[in-house]
PAVEX-330087 format. One record per residue (C-alpha): residue in one letter; z, y, x; residue number from 1. Coordinates in nm, 2 decimals. Example, Ala and Ser with C-alpha at 12.3 -4.5 7.8 and 13.67 -1.06 7.14 Angstrom:
node rest A, w 0.78, v -0.45, u 1.23, nr 1
node rest S, w 0.71, v -0.11, u 1.37, nr 2
end
This chain:
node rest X, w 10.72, v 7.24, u 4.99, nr 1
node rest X, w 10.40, v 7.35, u 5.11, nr 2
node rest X, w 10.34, v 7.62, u 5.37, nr 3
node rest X, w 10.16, v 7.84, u 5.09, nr 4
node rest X, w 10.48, v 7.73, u 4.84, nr 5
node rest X, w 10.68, v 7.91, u 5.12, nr 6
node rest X, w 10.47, v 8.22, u 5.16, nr 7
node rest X, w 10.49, v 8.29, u 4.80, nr 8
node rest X, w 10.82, v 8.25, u 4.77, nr 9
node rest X, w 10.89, v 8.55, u 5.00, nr 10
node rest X, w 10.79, v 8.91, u 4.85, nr 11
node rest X, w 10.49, v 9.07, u 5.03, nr 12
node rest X, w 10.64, v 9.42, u 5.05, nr 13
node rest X, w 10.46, v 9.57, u 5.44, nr 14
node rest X, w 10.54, v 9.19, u 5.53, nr 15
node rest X, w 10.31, v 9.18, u 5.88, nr 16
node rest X, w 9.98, v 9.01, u 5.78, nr 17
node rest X, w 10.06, v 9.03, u 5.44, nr 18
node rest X, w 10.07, v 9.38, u 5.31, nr 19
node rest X, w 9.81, v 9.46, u 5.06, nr 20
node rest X, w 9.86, v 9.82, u 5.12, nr 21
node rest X, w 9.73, v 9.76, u 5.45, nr 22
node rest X, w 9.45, v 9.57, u 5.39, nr 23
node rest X, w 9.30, v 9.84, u 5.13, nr 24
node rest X, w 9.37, v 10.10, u 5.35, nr 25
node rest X, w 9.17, v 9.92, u 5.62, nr 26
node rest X, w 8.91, v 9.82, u 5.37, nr 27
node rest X, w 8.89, v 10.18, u 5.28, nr 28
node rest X, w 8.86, v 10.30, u 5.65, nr 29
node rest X, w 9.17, v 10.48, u 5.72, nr 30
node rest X, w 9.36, v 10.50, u 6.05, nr 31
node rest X, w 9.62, v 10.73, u 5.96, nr 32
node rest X, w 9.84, v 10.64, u 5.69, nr 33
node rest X, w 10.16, v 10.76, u 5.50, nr 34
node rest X, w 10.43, v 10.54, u 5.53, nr 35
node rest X, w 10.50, v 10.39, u 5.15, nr 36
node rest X, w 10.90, v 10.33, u 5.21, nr 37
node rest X, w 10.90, v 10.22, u 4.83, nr 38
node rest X, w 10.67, v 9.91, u 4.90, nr 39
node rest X, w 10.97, v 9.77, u 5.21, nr 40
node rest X, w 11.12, v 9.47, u 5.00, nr 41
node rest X, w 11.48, v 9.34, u 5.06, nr 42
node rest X, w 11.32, v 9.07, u 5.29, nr 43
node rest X, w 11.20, v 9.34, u 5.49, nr 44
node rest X, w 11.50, v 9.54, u 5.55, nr 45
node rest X, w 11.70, v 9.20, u 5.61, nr 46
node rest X, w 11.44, v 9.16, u 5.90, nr 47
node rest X, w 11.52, v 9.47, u 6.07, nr 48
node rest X, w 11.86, v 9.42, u 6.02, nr 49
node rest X, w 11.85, v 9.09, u 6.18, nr 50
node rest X, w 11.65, v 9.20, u 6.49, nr 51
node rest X, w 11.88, v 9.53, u 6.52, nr 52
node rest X, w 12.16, v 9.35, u 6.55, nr 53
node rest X, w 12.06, v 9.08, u 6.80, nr 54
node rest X, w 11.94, v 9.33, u 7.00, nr 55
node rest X, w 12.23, v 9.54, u 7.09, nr 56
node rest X, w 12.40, v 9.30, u 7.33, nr 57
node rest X, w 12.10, v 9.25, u 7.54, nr 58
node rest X, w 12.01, v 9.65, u 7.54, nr 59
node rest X, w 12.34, v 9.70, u 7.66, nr 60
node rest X, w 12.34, v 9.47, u 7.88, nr 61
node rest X, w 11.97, v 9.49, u 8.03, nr 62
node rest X, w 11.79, v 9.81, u 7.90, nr 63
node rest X, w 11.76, v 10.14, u 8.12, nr 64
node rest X, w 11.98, v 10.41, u 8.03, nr 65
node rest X, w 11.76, v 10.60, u 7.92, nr 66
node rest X, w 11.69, v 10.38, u 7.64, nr 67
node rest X, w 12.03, v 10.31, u 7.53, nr 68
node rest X, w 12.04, v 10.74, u 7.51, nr 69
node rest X, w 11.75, v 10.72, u 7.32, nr 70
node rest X, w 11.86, v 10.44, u 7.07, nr 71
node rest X, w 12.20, v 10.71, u 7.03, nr 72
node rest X, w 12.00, v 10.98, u 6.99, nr 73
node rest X, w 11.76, v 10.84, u 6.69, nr 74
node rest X, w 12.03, v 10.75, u 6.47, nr 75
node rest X, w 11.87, v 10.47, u 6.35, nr 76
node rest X, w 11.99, v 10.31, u 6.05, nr 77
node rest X, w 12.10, v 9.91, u 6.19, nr 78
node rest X, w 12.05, v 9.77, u 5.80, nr 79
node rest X, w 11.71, v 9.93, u 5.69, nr 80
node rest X, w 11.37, v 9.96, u 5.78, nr 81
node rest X, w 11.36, v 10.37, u 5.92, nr 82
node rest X, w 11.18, v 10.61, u 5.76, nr 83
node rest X, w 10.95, v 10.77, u 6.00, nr 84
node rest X, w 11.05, v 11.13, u 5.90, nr 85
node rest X, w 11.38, v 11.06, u 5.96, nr 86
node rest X, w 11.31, v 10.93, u 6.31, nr 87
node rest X, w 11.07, v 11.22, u 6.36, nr 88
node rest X, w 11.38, v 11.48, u 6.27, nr 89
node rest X, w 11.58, v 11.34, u 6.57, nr 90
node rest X, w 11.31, v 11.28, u 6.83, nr 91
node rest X, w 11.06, v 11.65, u 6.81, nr 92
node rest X, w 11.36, v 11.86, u 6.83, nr 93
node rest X, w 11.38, v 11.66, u 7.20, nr 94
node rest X, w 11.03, v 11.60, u 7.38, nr 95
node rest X, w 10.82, v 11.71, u 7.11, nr 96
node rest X, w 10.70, v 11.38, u 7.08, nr 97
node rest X, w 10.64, v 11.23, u 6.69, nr 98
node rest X, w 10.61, v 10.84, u 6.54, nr 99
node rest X, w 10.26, v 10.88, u 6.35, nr 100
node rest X, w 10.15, v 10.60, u 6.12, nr 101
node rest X, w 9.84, v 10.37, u 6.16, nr 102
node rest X, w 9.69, v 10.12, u 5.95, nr 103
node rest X, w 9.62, v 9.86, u 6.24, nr 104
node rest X, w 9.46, v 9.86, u 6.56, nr 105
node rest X, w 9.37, v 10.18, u 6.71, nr 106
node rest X, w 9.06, v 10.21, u 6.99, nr 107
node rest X, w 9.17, v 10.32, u 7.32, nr 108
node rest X, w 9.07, v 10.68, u 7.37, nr 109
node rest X, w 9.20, v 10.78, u 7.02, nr 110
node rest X, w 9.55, v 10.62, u 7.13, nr 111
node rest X, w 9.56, v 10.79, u 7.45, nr 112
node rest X, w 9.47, v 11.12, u 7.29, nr 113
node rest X, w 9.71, v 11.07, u 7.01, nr 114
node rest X, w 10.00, v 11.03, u 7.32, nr 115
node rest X, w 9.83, v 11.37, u 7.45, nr 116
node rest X, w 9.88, v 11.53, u 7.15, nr 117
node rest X, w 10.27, v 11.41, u 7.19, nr 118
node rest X, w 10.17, v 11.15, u 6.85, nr 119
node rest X, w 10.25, v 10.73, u 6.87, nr 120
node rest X, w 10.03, v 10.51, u 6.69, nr 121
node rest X, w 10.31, v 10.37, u 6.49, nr 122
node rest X, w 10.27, v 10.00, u 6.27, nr 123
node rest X, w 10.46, v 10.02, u 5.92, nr 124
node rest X, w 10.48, v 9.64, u 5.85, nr 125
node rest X, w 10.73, v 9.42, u 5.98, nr 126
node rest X, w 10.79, v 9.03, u 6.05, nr 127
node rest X, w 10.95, v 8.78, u 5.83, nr 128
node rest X, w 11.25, v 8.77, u 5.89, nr 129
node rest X, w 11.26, v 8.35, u 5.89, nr 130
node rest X, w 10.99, v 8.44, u 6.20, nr 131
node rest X, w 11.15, v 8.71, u 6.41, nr 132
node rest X, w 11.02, v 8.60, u 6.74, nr 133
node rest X, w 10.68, v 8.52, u 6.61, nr 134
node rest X, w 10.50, v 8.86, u 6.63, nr 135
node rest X, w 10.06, v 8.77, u 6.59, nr 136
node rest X, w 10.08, v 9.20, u 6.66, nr 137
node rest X, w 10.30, v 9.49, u 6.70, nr 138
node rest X, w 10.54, v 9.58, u 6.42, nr 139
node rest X, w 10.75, v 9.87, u 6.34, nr 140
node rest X, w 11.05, v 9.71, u 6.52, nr 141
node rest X, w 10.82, v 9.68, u 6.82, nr 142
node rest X, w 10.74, v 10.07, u 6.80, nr 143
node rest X, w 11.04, v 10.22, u 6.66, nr 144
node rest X, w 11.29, v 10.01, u 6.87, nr 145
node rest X, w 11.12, v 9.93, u 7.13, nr 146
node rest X, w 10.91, v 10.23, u 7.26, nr 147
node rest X, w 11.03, v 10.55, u 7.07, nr 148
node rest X, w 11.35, v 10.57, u 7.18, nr 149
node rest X, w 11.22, v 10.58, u 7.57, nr 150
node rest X, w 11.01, v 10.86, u 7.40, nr 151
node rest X, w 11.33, v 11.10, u 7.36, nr 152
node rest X, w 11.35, v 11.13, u 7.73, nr 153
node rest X, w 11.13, v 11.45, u 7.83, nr 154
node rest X, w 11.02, v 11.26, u 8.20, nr 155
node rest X, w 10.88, v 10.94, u 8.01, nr 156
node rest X, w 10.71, v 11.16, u 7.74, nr 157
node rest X, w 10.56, v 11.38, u 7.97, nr 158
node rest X, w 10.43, v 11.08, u 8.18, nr 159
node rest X, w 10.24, v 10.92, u 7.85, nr 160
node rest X, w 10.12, v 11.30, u 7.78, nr 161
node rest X, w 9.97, v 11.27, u 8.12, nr 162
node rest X, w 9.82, v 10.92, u 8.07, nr 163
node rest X, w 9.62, v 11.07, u 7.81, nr 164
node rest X, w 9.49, v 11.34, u 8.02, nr 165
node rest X, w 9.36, v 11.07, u 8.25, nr 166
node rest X, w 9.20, v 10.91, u 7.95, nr 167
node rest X, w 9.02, v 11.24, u 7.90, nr 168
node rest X, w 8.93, v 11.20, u 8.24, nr 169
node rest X, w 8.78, v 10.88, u 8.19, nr 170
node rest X, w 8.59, v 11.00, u 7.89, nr 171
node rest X, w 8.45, v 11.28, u 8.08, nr 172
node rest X, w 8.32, v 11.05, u 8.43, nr 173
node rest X, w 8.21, v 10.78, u 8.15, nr 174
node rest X, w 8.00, v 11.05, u 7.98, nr 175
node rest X, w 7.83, v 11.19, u 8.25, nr 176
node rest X, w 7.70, v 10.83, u 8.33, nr 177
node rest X, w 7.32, v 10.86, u 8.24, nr 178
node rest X, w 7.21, v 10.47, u 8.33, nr 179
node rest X, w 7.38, v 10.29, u 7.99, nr 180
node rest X, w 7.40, v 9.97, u 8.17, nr 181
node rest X, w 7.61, v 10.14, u 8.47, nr 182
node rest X, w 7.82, v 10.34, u 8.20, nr 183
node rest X, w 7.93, v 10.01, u 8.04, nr 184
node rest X, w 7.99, v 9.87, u 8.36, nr 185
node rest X, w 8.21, v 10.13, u 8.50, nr 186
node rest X, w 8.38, v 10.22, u 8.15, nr 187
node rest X, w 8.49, v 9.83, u 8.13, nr 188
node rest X, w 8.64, v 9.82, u 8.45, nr 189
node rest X, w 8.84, v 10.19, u 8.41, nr 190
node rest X, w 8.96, v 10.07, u 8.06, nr 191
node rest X, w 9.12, v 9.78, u 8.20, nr 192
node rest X, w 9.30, v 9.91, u 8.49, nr 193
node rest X, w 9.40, v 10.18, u 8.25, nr 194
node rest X, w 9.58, v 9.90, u 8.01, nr 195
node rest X, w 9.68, v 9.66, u 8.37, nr 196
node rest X, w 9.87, v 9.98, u 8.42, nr 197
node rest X, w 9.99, v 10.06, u 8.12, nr 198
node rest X, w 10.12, v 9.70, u 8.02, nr 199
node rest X, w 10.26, v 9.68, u 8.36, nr 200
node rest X, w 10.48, v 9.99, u 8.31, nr 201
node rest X, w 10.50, v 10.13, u 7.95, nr 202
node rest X, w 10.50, v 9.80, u 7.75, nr 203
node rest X, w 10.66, v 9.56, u 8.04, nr 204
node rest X, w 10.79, v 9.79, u 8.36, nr 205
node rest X, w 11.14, v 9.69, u 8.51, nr 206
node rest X, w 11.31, v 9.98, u 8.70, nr 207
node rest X, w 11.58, v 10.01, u 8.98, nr 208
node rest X, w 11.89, v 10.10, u 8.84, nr 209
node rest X, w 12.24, v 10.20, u 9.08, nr 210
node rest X, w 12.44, v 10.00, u 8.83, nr 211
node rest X, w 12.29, v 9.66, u 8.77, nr 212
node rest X, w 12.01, v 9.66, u 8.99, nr 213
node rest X, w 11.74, v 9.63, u 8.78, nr 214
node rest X, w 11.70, v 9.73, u 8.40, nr 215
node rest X, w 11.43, v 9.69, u 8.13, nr 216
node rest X, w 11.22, v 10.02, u 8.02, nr 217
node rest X, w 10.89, v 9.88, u 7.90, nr 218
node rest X, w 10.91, v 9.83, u 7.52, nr 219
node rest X, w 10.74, v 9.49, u 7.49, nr 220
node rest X, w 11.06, v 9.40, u 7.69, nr 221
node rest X, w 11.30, v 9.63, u 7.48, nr 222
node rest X, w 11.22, v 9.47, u 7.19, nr 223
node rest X, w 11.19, v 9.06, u 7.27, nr 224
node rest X, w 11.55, v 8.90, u 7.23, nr 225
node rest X, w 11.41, v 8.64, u 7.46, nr 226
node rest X, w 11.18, v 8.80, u 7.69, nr 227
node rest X, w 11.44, v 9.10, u 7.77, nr 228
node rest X, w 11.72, v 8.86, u 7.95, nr 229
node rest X, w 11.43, v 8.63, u 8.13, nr 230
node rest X, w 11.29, v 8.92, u 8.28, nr 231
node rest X, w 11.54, v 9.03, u 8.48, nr 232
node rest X, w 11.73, v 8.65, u 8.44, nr 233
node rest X, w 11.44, v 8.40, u 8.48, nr 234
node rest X, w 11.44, v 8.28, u 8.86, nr 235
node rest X, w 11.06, v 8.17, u 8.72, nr 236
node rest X, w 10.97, v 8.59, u 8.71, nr 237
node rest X, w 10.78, v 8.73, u 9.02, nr 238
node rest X, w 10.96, v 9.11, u 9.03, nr 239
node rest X, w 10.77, v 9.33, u 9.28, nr 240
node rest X, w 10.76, v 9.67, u 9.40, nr 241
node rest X, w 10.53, v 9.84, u 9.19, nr 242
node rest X, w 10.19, v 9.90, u 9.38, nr 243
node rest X, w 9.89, v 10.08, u 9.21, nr 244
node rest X, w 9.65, v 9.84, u 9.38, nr 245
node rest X, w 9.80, v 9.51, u 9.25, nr 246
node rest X, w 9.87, v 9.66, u 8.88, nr 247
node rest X, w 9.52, v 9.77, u 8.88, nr 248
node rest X, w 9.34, v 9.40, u 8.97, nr 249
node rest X, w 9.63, v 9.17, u 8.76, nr 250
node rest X, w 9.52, v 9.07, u 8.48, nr 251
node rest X, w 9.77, v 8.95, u 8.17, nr 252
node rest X, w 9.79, v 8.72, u 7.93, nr 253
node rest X, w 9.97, v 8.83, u 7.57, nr 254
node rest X, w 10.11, v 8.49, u 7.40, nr 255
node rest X, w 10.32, v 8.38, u 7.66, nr 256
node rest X, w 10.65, v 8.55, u 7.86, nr 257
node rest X, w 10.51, v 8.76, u 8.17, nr 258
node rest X, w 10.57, v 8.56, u 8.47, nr 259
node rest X, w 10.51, v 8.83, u 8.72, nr 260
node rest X, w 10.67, v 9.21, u 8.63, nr 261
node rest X, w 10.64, v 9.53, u 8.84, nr 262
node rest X, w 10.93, v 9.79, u 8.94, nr 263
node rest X, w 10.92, v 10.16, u 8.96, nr 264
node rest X, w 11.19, v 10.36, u 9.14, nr 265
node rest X, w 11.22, v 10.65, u 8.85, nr 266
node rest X, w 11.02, v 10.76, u 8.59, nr 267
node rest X, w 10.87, v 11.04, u 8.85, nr 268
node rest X, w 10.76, v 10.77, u 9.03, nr 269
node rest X, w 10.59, v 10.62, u 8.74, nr 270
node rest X, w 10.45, v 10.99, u 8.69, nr 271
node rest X, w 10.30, v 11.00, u 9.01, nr 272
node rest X, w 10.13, v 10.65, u 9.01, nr 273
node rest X, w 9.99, v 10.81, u 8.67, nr 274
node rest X, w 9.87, v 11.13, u 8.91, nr 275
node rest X, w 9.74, v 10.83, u 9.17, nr 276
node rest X, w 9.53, v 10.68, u 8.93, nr 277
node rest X, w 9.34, v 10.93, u 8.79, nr 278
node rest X, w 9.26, v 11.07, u 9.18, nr 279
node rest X, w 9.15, v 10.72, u 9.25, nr 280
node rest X, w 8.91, v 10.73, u 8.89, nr 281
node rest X, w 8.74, v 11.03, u 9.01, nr 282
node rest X, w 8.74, v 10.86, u 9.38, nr 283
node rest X, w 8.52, v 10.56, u 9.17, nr 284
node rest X, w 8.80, v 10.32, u 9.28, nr 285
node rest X, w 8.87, v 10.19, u 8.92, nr 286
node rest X, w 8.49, v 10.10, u 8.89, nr 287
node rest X, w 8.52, v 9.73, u 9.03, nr 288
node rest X, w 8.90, v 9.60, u 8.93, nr 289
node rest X, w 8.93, v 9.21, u 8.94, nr 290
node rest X, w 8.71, v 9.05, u 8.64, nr 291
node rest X, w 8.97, v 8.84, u 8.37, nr 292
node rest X, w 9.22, v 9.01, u 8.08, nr 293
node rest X, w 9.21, v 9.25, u 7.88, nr 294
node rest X, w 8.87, v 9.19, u 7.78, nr 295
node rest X, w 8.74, v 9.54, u 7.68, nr 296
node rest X, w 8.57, v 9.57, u 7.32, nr 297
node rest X, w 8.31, v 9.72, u 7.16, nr 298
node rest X, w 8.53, v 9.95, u 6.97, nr 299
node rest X, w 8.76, v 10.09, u 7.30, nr 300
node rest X, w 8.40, v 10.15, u 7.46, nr 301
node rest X, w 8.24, v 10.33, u 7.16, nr 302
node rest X, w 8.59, v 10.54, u 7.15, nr 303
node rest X, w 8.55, v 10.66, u 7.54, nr 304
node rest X, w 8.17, v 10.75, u 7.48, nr 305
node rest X, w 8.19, v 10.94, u 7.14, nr 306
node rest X, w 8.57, v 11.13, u 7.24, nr 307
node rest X, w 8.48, v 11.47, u 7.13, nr 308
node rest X, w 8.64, v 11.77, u 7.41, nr 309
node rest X, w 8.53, v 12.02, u 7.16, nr 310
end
C-alpha cells in the first residue's frame, strides 16, 4: 500500500493538512471562521479521544494545579472533538476569556490583540489519529487541551491580557520610527524577544510547585505525551530560574524536545516579567536581542506597522 493508498483511505473530515474547508477558507481570505462540527469525522473524534486519554496520567502527575482545575472546570467531553461554544459556556463565566476560531496562521499583533481582547486564536483541525505525536502545526487538542484550560485561571488570563498591551506597545514605539530601515531593524528584534518570552513561558514555562517541586504550565508541554514527563524527567533538560535577560537572547528551535526550559515562582511572577519587559521596550533594550530563531516574517512585521489604535 502506497502512502497516498493510505491517505485516502482515512476520511478527510478537519483532518490537519487535509481539511478542504480550510483550504477554501484560506483561499478565500478569511481568518476568522465558524467551527463546522458537522465536517469532524469518526477518525477525528477517535483522535481526540486517544490523545485525552493518554494524557490524564501525565497531567496528573506533572501539570500545575492550575491546569488540572482548569481541565475540571471545562468539562470537556474525553470521546469527542469539543465544540467551541460549549467550551466557551464554561470558561467566560470565569476570566472572561473565549476560544475564537482561525483558519491558520495568524500574524503577531493580531494574536496579541485578539489575547487583549480576552479572544484565543483557536485551530479547528486535528491530527490523525495513526500520527498523534506528529503535529507539522498546532491543532485543536494543542489549544483546547493544552492552553485554554490554563485560561480559566483569572492570574494567567490577566497576564496574556497584558502581553497584549505590550504588543500595543510595540506597535506604538515601531510606528513612531520614521527611518524604515531602523523600523525594521528594531521591530525584528522586539518581535522576537516578544515570542523568546512567550515560548519560554506560555507555550513551555515550568513552575515551582510546594508539592512536587516542579510542574508543567506552558501548553506546548500540557499537551505532548512525551515532551510533558522529559521536561521535568529528562536529566538531558537545562531547568533554570527564569531570567528576562536570558529568555530575551535564547533562541528556539520547534521540531525537536526543548533542551533548556525556564521556571517562574507564580503566575505574578510571570506577570511582572510581562510588566519588566515592556519597561525595558520603551528603555530600547529589546532593540538588539541575540540574532538566530524565530525568524521574524514579512507578515508579523506588516501586522505591528498597520495595527490600527483607532
Amino acid at each position: 500500500m502506497t502512502i497516498r493508498d493510505e491517505v485516502d483511505q482515512i476520511k478527510p473530515g478537519l483532518t490537519t493538512t487535509m481539511a478542504p474547508f480550510i483550504e477554501d477558507a484560506i483561499a478565500k481570505g478569511e481568518l476568522y471562521i465558524h467551527q463546522p462540527y458537522e465536517l469532524y469525522s469518526d477518525e477525528n473524534h477517535e483522535a481526540w479521544r486517544k490523545l485525552y486519554a493518554r494524557m490524564i496520567p501525565r497531567w496528573e502527575q506533572y501539570a500545575n494545579e492550575k491546569f488540572l482545575q482548569g481541565i475540571s472546570n471545562l468539562c470537556l467531553d474525553p470521546n469527542a472533538v469539543p465544540r467551541l461554544e460549549d467550551v466557551n459556556k464554561f470558561l467566560e463565566p470565569l476570566t472572561a476569556f473565549s476560544a475564537k476560531a482561525v483558519s491558520g496562521y495568524v500574524p503577531a499583533f493580531i494574536f496579541f490583540d485578539c489575547l487583549r481582547n480576552r479572544a484565543f486564536p483557536t485551530t479547528i483541525t486535528i491530527r490523525r489519529s495513526d500520527k498523534l505525536d506528529y503535529l507539522p502545526e498546532p491543532d485543536i487538542f494543542h489549544d483546547i487541551a493544552g492552553h485554554v484550560p490554563m485560561h480559566t485561571d483569572r492570574a494567567f488570563a490577566d497576564t496574556l491580557v497584558r502581553f497584549g498591551e505590550v504588543a500595543h506597545t510595540a506597535a506604538e514605539i515601531a510606528q513612531g520610527i520614521k527611518d524604515k530601515e531602523e523600523q525594521t531593524r528594531r521591530l525584528s528584534s522586539i518581535i522576537k524577544a516578544m515570542a523568546r518570552f512567550f515560548w519560554f513561558t506560555i507555550e513551555f514555562g515550568l513552575m515551582k510547585d510546594s508539592k512536587r517541586g516542579l510542574a508543567a504550565y506552558g501548553s506546548g508541554l500540557l499537551s505532548s505525551y512525551g515532551e510533558l514527563a522529559y521536561s521535568l524527567d529528562s536529566p538531558d533538560v537545562q531547568r533554570y530560574p527564569i531570567q528576562l535577560e536570558w529568555v530575551i537572547n535564547q533562541y528556539f528551535e520547534i521540531d525537536h524536545y526543548q533542551p533548556l526550559l525556564f521556571v517562574a515562582d507564580s503566575f505574578d511572577h510571570v506577570f511582572s516579567l510581562v510588566d519588566e519587559l515592556e519597561q525595558w521596550m520603551k528603555d530600547g533594550k529589546l532593540n538588539n536581542v541575540s540574532p538566530g530563531e524565530p525568524e521574524i516574517g514579512e507578515a508579523d512585521l506588516r501586522s505591528f506597522l498597520e495595527a490600527d489604535f483607532g
